[in-house]
N, C-alpha and C positions, 0 to 999 in steps of 0.2 A: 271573507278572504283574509281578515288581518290578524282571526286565530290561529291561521296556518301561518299566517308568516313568519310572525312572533316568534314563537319556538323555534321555527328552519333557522333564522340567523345565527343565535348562539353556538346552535349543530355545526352547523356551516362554520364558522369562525373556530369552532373546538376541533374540528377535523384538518382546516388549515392549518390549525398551530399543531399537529400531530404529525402531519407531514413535512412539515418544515423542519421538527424535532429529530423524524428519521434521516433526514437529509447527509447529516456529519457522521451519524453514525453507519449508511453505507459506506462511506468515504472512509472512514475509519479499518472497516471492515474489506474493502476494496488493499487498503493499504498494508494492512495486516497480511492477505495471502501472495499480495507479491513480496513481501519482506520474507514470509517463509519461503516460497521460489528462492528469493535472492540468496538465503541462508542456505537452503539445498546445494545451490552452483558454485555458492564458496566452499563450502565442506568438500562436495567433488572434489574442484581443484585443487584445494590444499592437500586431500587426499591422494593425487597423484603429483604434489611437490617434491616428493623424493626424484622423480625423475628428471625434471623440468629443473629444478630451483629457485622458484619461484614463489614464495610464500605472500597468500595475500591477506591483510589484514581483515578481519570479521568486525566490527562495529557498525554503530547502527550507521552511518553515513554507508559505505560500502555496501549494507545488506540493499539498503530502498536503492541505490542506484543501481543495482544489479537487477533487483526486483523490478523496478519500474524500467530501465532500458533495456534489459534484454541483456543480448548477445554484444551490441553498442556498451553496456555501461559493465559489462566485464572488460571489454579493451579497453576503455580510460581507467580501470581499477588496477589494470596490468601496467598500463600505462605511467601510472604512479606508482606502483611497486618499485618497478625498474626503476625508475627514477630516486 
């Protein structure tokens, strides 16, 4: 019984630290596709700023709030435009 076990632990242990490794880099990658959403919705808008006059700033602050809130974090981006 304790040939089999020997070996299973370090396995075990190496596979835990593997998954704990990809953990930040979904989160990374999570964060990345809503930043490009977010950069897509600003480009739109700015795009139709001739009509409106509205120009809103693109940086990264701006991109992840648009990205991560949605529809919500385009009105507070407007929100401070105007302002």
């Amino acid at each position: 019984m304790e040939k089999i076990l020997v070996p299973l632990i370090p396995a075990l242990l190496s596979l835990a630290l593997v998954r704990l490794m990809l953990l930040p880099m979904k989160w990374m990658l999570k964060a990345a596709i809503h930043g490009a959403a977010g950069l897509a919705c600003l480009w739109l808008l700015n795009s139709i700023a001739g009509f409106t006059g509205i120009y809103f700033p693109v940086n990264a602050i701006t991109v992840l709030t648009t990205g991560t809130l949605g529809l919500p974090g385009i009105g507070v981006v407007a929100l401070l435009a105007v302002l």
